[in-house]
Structure formats: structure tokens, C-alpha cells
C-alpha positions in Angstrom: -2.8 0.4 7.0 -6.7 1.1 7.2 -6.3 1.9 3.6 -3.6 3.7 5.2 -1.2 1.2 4.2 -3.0 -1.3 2.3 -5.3 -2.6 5.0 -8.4 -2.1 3.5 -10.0 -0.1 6.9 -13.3 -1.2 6.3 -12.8 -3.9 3.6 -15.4 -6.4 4.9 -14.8 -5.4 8.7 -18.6 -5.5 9.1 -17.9 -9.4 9.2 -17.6 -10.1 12.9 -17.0 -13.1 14.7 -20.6 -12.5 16.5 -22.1 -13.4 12.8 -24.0 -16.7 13.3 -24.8 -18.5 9.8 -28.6 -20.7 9.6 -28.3 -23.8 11.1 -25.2 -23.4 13.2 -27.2 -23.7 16.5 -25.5 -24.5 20.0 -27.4 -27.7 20.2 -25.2 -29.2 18.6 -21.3 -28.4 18.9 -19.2 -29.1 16.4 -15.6 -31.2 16.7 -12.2 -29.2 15.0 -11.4 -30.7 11.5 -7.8 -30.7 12.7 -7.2 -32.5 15.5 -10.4 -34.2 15.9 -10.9 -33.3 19.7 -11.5 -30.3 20.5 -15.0 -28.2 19.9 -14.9 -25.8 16.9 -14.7 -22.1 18.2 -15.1 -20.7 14.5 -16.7 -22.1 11.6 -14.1 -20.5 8.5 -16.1 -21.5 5.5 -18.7 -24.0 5.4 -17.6 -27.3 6.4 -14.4 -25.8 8.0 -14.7 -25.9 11.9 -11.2 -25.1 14.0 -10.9 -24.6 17.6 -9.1 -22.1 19.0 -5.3 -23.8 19.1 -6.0 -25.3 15.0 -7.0 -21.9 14.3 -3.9 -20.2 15.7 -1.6 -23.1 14.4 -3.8 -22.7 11.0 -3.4 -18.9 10.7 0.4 -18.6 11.4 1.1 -21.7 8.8 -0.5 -19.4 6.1 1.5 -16.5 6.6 4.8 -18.3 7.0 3.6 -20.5 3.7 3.0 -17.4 1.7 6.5 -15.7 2.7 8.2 -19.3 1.9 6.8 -20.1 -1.1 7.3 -16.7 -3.1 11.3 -16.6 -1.8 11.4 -12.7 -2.0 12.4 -11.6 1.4 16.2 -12.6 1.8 17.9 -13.6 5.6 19.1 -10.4 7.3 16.9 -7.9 4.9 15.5 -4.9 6.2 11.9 -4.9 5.8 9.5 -2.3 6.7 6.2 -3.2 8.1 3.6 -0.5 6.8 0.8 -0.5 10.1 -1.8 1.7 10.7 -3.7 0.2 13.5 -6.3 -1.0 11.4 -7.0 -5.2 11.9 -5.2 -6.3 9.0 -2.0 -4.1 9.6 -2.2 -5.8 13.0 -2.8 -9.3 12.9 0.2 -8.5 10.4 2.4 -7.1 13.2 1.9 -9.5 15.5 2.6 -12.2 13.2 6.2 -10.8 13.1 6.6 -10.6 16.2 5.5 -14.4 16.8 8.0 -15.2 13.9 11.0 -13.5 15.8 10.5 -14.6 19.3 12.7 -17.0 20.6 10.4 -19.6 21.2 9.2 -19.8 17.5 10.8 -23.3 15.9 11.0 -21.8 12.9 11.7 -18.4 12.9 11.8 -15.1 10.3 15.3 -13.9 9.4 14.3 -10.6 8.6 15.1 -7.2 10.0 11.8 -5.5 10.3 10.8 -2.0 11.3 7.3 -0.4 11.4 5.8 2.6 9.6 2.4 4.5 10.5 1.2 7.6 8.6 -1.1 10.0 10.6 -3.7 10.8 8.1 -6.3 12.9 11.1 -5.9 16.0 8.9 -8.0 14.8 6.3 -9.8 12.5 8.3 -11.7 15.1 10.3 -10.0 14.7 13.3 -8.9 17.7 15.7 -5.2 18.4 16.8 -6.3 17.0 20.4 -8.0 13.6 18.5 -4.9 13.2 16.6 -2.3 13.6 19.3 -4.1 10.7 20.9 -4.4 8.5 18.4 -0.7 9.5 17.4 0.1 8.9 21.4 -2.3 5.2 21.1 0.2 4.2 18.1 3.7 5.0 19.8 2.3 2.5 22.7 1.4 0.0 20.4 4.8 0.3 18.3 6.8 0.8 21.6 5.9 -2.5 22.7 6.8 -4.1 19.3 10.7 -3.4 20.4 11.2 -3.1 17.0 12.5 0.5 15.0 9.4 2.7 14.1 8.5 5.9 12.5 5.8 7.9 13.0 5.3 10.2 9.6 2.1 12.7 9.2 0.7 13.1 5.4 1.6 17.0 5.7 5.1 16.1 4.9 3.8 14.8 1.1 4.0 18.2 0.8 8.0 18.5 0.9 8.4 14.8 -0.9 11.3 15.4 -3.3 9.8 14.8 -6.9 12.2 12.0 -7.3 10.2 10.2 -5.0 8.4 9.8 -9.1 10.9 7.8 -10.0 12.2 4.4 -9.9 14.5 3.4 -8.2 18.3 1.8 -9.4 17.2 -1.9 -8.9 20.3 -3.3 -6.4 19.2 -7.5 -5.5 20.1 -8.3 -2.5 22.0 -11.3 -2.9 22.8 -11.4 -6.4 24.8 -14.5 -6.9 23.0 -16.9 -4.6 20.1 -19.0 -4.0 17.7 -18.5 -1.4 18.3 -21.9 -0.3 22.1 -21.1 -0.1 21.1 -17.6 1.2 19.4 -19.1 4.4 22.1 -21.6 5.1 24.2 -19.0 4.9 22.8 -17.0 7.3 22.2 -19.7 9.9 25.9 -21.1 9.9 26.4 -17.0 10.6 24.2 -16.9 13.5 25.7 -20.2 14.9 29.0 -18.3 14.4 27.8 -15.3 16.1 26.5 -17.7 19.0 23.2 -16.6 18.4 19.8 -19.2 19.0 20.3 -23.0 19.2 22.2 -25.7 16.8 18.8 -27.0 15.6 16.6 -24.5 15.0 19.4 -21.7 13.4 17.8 -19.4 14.7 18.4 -15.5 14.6 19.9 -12.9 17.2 17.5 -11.0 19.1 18.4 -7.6 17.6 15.4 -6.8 15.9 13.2 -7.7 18.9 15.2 -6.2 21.4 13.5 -3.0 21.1 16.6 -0.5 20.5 15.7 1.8 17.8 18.5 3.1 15.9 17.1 6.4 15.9 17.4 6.6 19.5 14.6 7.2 22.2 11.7 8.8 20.3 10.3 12.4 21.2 6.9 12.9 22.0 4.2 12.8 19.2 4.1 16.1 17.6 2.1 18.1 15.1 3.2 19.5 12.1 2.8 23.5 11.8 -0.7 24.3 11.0 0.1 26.5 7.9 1.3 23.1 6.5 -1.7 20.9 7.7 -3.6 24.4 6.2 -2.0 23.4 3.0 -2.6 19.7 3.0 -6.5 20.2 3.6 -6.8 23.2 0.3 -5.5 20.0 -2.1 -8.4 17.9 -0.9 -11.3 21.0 -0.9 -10.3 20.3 -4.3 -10.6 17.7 -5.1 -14.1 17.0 -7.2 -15.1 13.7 -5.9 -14.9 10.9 -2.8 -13.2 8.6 -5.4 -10.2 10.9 -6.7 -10.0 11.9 -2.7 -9.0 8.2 -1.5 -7.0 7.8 -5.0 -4.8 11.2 -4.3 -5.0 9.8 -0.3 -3.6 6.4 -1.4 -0.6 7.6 -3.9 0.7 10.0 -0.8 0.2 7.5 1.3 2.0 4.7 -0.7 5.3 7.7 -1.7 5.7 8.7 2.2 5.9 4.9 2.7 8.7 4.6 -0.5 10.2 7.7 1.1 11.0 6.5 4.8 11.9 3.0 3.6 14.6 4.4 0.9 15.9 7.0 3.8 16.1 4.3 6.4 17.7 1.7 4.4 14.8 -0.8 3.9 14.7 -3.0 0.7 10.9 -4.3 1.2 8.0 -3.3 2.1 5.2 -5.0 4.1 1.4 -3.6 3.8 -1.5 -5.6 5.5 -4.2 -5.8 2.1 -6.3 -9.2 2.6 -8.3 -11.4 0.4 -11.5 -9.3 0.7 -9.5 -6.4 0.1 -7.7 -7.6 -2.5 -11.3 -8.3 -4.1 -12.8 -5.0 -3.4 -9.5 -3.6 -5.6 -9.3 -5.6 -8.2 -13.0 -4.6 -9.0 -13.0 -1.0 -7.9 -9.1 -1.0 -10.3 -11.7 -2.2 -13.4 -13.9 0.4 -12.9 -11.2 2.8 -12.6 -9.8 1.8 -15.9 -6.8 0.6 -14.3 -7.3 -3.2 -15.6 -4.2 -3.8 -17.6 -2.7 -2.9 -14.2 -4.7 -5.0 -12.0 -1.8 -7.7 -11.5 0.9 -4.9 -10.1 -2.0 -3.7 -7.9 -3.1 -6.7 -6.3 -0.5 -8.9 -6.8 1.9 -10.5 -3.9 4.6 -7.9 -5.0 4.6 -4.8 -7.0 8.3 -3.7 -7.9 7.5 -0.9 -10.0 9.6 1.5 -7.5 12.5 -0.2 -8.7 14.8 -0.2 -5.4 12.1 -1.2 -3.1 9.6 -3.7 -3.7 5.8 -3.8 -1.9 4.4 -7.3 -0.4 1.1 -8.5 0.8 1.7 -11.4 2.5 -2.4 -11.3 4.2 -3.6 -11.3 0.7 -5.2 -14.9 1.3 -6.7 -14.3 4.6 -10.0 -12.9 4.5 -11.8 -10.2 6.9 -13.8 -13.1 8.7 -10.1 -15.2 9.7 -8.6 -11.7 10.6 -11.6 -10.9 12.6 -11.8 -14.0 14.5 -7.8 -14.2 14.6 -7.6 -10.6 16.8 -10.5 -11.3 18.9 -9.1 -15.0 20.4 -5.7 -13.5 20.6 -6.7 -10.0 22.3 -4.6 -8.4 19.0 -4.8 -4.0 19.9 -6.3 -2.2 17.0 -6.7 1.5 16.4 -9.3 2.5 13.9 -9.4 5.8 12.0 -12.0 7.4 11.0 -13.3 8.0 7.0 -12.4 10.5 5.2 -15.3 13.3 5.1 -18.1 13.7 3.2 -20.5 16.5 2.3 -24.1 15.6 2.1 -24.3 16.3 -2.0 -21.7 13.8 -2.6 -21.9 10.5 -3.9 -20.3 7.7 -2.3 -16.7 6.6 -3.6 -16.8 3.7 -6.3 -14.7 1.6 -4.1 -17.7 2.0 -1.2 -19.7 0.8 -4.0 -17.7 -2.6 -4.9 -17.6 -3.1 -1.5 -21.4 -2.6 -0.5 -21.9 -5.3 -3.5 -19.5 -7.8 -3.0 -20.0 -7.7 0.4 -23.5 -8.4 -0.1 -23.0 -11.3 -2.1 -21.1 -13.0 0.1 -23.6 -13.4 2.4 -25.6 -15.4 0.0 -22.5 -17.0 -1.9 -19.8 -17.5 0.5 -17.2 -18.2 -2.2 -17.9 -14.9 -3.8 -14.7 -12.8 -2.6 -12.5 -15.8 -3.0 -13.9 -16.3 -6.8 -12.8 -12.3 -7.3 -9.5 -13.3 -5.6 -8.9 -16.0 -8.1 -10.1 -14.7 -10.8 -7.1 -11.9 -10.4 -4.9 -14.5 -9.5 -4.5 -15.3 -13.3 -3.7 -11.8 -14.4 -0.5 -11.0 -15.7 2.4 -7.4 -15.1 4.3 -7.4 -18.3 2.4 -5.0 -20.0 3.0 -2.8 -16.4 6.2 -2.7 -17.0 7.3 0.6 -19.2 11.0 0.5 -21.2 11.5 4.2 -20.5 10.9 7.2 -18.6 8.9 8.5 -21.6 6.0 5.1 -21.9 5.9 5.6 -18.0 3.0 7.0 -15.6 3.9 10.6 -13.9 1.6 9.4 -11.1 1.5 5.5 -10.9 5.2 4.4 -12.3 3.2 2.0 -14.7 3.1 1.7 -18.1 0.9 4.2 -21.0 -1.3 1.9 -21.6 -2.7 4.3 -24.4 -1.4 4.8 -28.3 -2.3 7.5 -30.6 -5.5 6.6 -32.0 -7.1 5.6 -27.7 -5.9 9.1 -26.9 -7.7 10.8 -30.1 -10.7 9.1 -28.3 -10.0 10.0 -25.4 -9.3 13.5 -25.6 -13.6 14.6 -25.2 -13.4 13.3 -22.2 -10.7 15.1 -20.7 -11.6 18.6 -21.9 -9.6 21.0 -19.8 -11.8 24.6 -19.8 -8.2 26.6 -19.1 -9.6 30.0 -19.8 -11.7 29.5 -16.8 -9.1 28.7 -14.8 -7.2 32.0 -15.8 -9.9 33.9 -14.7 -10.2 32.1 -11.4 -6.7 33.1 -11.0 -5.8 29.3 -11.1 -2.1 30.3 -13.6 -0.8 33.2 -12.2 2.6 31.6 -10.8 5.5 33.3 -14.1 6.0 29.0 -14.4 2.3 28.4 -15.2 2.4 29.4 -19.0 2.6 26.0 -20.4 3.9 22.7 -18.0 1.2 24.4 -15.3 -1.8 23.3 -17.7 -4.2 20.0 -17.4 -3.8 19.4 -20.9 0.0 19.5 -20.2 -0.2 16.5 -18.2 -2.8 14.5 -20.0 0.0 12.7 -22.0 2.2 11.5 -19.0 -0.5 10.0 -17.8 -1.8 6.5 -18.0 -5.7 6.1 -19.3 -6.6 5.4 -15.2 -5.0 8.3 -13.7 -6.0 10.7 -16.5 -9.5 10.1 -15.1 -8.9 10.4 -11.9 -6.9 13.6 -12.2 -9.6 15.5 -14.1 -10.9 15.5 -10.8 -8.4 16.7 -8.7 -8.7 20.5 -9.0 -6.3 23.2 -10.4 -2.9 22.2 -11.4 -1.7 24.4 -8.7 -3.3 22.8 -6.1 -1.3 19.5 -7.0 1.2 18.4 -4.5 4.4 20.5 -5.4 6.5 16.9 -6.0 3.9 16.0 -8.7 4.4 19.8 -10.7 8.2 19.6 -10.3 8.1 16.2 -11.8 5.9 17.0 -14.4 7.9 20.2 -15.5 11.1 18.1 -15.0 9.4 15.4 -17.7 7.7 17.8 -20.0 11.0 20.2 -20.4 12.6 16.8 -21.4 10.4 15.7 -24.0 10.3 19.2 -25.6 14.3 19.0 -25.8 13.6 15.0 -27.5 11.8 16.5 -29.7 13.9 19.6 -30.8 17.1 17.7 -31.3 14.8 14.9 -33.5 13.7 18.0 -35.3 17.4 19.2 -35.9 18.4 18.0 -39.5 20.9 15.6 -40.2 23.1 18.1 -41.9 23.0 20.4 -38.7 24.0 17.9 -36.8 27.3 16.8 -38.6 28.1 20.8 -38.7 27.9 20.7 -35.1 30.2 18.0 -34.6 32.6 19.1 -37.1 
């Protein structure tokens, strides 16, 4: 997903295959590492020439490598690819659908289905711009044969607010290794009649392009009062960064919401190497670093009942550049998010306008980043209860008494200005519909980025139900540890 879905959009796109480094002149062709006979159509790093075949055969061995080595996705599990016609997203689709074809030797046993979030309303685009690009997708998801659903960001507005919570954790297969899982499965296909006796390969069902929701309708728009809606929560917003922050938690919980409706187990997003860099930096300066291995990692389970993969994260911009270009792979690029004139650009533009730049001088740059993160580890992401967990990010508080003391100056809340503005006139807004009521179920990184997200009552109704949910709670905790001891045995007696 153009950062629609973990893509990265512009995440070192800029990195064509046109780009010609000093001294790699025509004069004198250069032979593929690989094979040894045939002349290098792309140079990947220095001292790395394919042609075009070792470059395919190259490309696909990665992504199957990095699904086989971590063991997560089980035979016959429903995954949901999260696309949004950006490169990345893609290359990733197509890869899938080169894993399940028939001709494949050794082929994914995975159930997939594909996800794309229509984000035009913030983007800038009009209802005519976004009906095409919605109408540009269906085609490109139509052809996949595989179950798809188109969902627009306006309906982040009607998220249930348990969508905020893990959740119940229910493995797949238990009892049994993946080893035994996938033999399993392949003695069950044979059964079924399904593929040849070498290969075990799967039935065709997830190719065969029958969606189980039946024939889709026509791409439609949600009411404008809605969209209406959806555009006030991003007016105010204060800056370009908390923008694509708010942009990327709806974009991640309408993702969580259609796979735990539709049955999936894992989702699928299409963040590469140079993405993966970008965020791990831009996370640091977001003060998200004792997170960084949940947000960059392979998988991030903190939803509990579905678990996020990013199986491009060691291809880089260049390999996915080159890799759509020789193999004519359809893209559909949306547009940044708007910006007015006074405002500065977004820290993540900044990371990426400096690594990028870097790499041009020091080719190992984004891979350095990338391996640098590698080393991080999530247990301290992971919270023991609801009360040591994020309201916003599912992670851990990474903050104790005397880091919030310090904190506090920073995050000073002017709420009588806000009663004036009229920003707490809703009978509900006396106490949980405060800033300062949120600061504490809030992790250090998401208290500064929702400083800057305008009025509590501009918030995404899911969020304040949560919040009141989690706050009402707490007060109760605290009341009945406030009861005396003697009270309580009167009670019981």
C-alpha cells in the first residue's frame, strides 16, 4: 500500500531503472553473475550484474526464502494481501499469483485475498478522480481471480472501538509442526486429486477467481456528509507528520477490520528494504524507538488474532523498480496527501530526502539502516495488561512515573481555550473528552503525535469510545483499591 498499506509510495521510487552509475558505459557489456552467459540487463549493487531470466529466478527465490525460512504462514491459511497499487504492493501481488499458478514447481499453500483502501478523500482527489482510480483497481484485482475488497477510509469513521483491542490469540495449528503441517496438507490435496504426485501441489481454488462474496457491484462512493466528516479530522490536524501518522493507524485498523470480518489470520503489506529504513529512522525521531522491532520487523502480532508480515522487507526500491519494468507489473499511484504552503515538510519526507541522498554516494547506506534494525528486539512491546497498553498503537507504556513528571511541559493541554472554542460542549465531554485525559493511555510516541491532532472531539469516534471505555475502568480500579479492607469483608458477609 503506497503507505497505504505499508508500501512506502514514494519510499526511494525516485530510483529508476534509467539511473546509470559512473563507469557503467555500453562499451563494454557486462556477462550475468549467474549463469555466466547471458549480458547483465541490471547492475543490483556494485559487482552484482543479472540478466533478465537470473533476475526473475533471483527475485522470486527471495520472496519464497523469506516466507520459508520464518515458518509463519500455515498450508491452507487465509491470508490477506493488503495492495494499493503502489510498486511494492504489486510486485507483491504478482508474486502470489506466480506462487499459485499451476506451472509453479513449488507452489504457496495459502489462501490469499486482496485488500485496497481508497484514501482520494484526503488525498485531494475529486469524486470523478477517485471513481477512476477506484474503477483502475477493481481491473487490476479482477484479473488476480482471487477474493477482494474494496474499503474507503470514510468507513474509519464507524470502526467499532474494539477494533482497539487485541485480539484472543487462536494458532492455527496448535499441535503440529510446520513440517508435519505441510505434509499434511499435500497428502490432502493428493487425496482431493488436486496438482500432481511430485510437486503436491494445491487446488486451484484460490486462483480460480470466484469470490465468495459474489460478483462485485460497481465502485461506489460513500455519502458525502461522511467523506465531509473524514476531511474536518485532518483540517485538524496541526502538522504533515501527525497527518500521515493518524492516516497510517486508520489505514492499518480498516485493514485489521476486513481481515477479522472475512476470516483471515495474516496479513500481507508490501514495506521494502528502503522503506523499512526510512521507518526505522523516521520511528526514532518519533520517539517510538523501544518499538522499532514491532514496527519494522517481518511480523508484528500485537493485534493478537491476526498477525502483519512483510515479506518485501529485503528487496529494495531499485530490485522492485527494475523487477515491474521487465515484467510489465500494472501500478496505480496515488497522489500525496496535501499541503498548504506554510507547512513544513513531514519528518518522514525528511529521513527520506537524507537517506536517499546518501545512497547515492554510499550504496550500502539503506542496507546498513536495514541491518542495523535487524538486531532490535519486541519484548519490551509487549504489554501484560490492558492497563500498561497504548490506546492508539496496542504497544507497551513505555513511560513510568518519574518520564511522565518530565514529560508533562511538553504536553500542556490549554482546555479553557478549548471551552471557549466550543471544543466540550457534547454532556460526555466533562472529564474522558479532555487531552490531559488521554495523555496517560498513551505511549511516549503517540502522546507526541496526538498533541497535534486537534480537539478531542475531532478524534475518530472508535478512538473516544475506547478511551472512555478505558478511562471509566481505571476510575472503578481505583475506587475498589481505595475501598478498605474492612469494607470489603462487610460486603461479602
Amino acid at each position: 500500500m503506497c503507505e497505504a498499506a505499508g508500501d512506502g509510495g514514494g519510499c526511494g521510487a525516485d530510483m529508476g531503472p534509467a539511473r546509470r552509475r559512473r563507469g557503467e558505459g555500453q562499451s563494454h557489456p557486462r556477462t550475468c553473475m549467474k549463469c555466466g552467459k547471458g549480458s547483465a540487463a541490471l547492475i543490483i549493487r556494485v559487482g552484482d550484474p543479472f540478466c533478465r531470466n537470473c533476475f526473475h529466478e533471483y527475485f522470486v527465490h527471495k520472496f519464497r526464502a523469506m516466507l520459508g525460512k520464518n515458518r509463519i504462514i500455515f498450508p491452507g491459511e487465509k491470508v490477506l494481501l493488503a495492495v494499493s497499487g503502489g510498486p511494492a504492493s504489486s510486485a507483491m501481488l504478482r508474486q502470489v499469483q506466480e506462487g499459485l499458478s499451476r506451472e509453479t514447481a513449488k507452489k504457496l499453500r495459502f489462501i490469499p485475498g486482496v485488500v485496497y483502501v481508497d484514501e482520494g478523500a484526503v488525498r485531494g482527489q475529486s469524486p470523478a478522480q477517485r471513481e477512476q482510480s477506484l474503477a483502475c483497481m477493481e481491473t487490476l484485482l479482477q484479473a488476480t481471480g482471487f477474493p477482494y475488497y474494496l474499503v474507503h477510509l470514510e468507513q474509519a469513521l464507524e470502526l467499532p472501538a474494539s477494533i482497539l483491542r487485541p485480539g484472543p490469540v487462536t494458532p492455527s495449528e496448535p499441535s503440529v509442526s510446520y513440517k508435519e503441517a505441510v505434509e499434511g496438507f499435500i497428502q490432502q490435496q493428493r487425496q482431493k486429486g488436486y496438482g500432481d504426485k511430485d510437486s503436491g501441489t494445491s487446488p486451484p481454488g484460490p486462483g480460480s477467481g470466484e469470490s465468495p462474496e459474489g460478483p462485485p457491484a460497481a465502485p461506489r462512493l460513500p455519502a458525502a456528509a461522511l467523506t465531509q466528516e473524514l476531511l474536518k479530522v485532518f483540517e485538524a490536524v496541526q502538522t504533515l507528520t501527525a497527518k500521515e501518522e493518524l492516516l497510517q493507524m486508520l489505514r492499518i485498523h480498516l485493514i485489521l477490520q476486513t481481515a477479522r470480518t472475512k476470516g483471515y489470520t495474516k496479513v500481507m503489506t508490501g514495506e521494502t528494504c528502503t522503506c523499512v529504513a526510512i521507518k526505522l529512522l523516521t520511528n526514532l525521531a518519533l520517539g517510538r524507538g523501544a518499538f522499532l522491532a514491532v514496527d519494522t520487523g517481518f511480523k508484528d502480532d500485537r493485534h493478537g488474532d491476526v498477525m502483519v508480515v512483510r515479506p518485501l522487507r529485503e528487496y529494495t526500491a531499485k530490485e522492485i523498480a527494475f523487477y515491474n519494468h521487465f515484467f510489465n507489473v500494472p501500478t496505480v499511484i496515488a497522489p500525496p496527501l496535501p499541503t498548504k504552503r506554510r507547512d513544513k515538510p513531514s519528518i518522514r519526507h525528511v529521513v527520506e530526502h537524507f537517506l536517499m541522498g546518501l545512497q547515492k554516494d554510499f550504496p550500502s547506506t539503506i542496507s546498513t539502516v536495514y541491518r542495523t534494525g535487524e538486531k532490535l528486539s519486541a519484548d519490551l512491546a509487549k504489554p501484560s495488561c490492558e492497563s500498561e497498553r497504548c490506546l492508539l498503537c496496542l504497544c507497551a507504556l513505555d513511560l513510568d512515573g518519574e518520564e511522565e513528571l518530565a514529560l508533562e511541559p511538553t504536553l500542556i493541554i490549554d482546555e479553557p481555550e478549548m471551552e471557549r472554542n466550543g471544543c466540550c460542549q457534547d454532556p460526555l465531554a466533562a472529564g474522558a473528552e479532555h487531552k490531559s485525559a488521554y495523555i496517560p493511555l498513551l505511549c511516549y510516541g503517540c502522546r507526541l503525535t496526538f498533541k497535534e491532532l486537534g480537539p478531542v472531539t475531532t478524534l475518530p469516534p472508535y478512538v473516544r469510545a475506547e478511551a472512555q471505555r478505558r478511562i471509566r475502568s481505571a476510575e472503578m480500579q481505583q475506587q475498589n483499591q481505595e475501598v478498605p479492607p474492612e469494607d470489603k469483608e462487610l460486603g461479602k458477609s
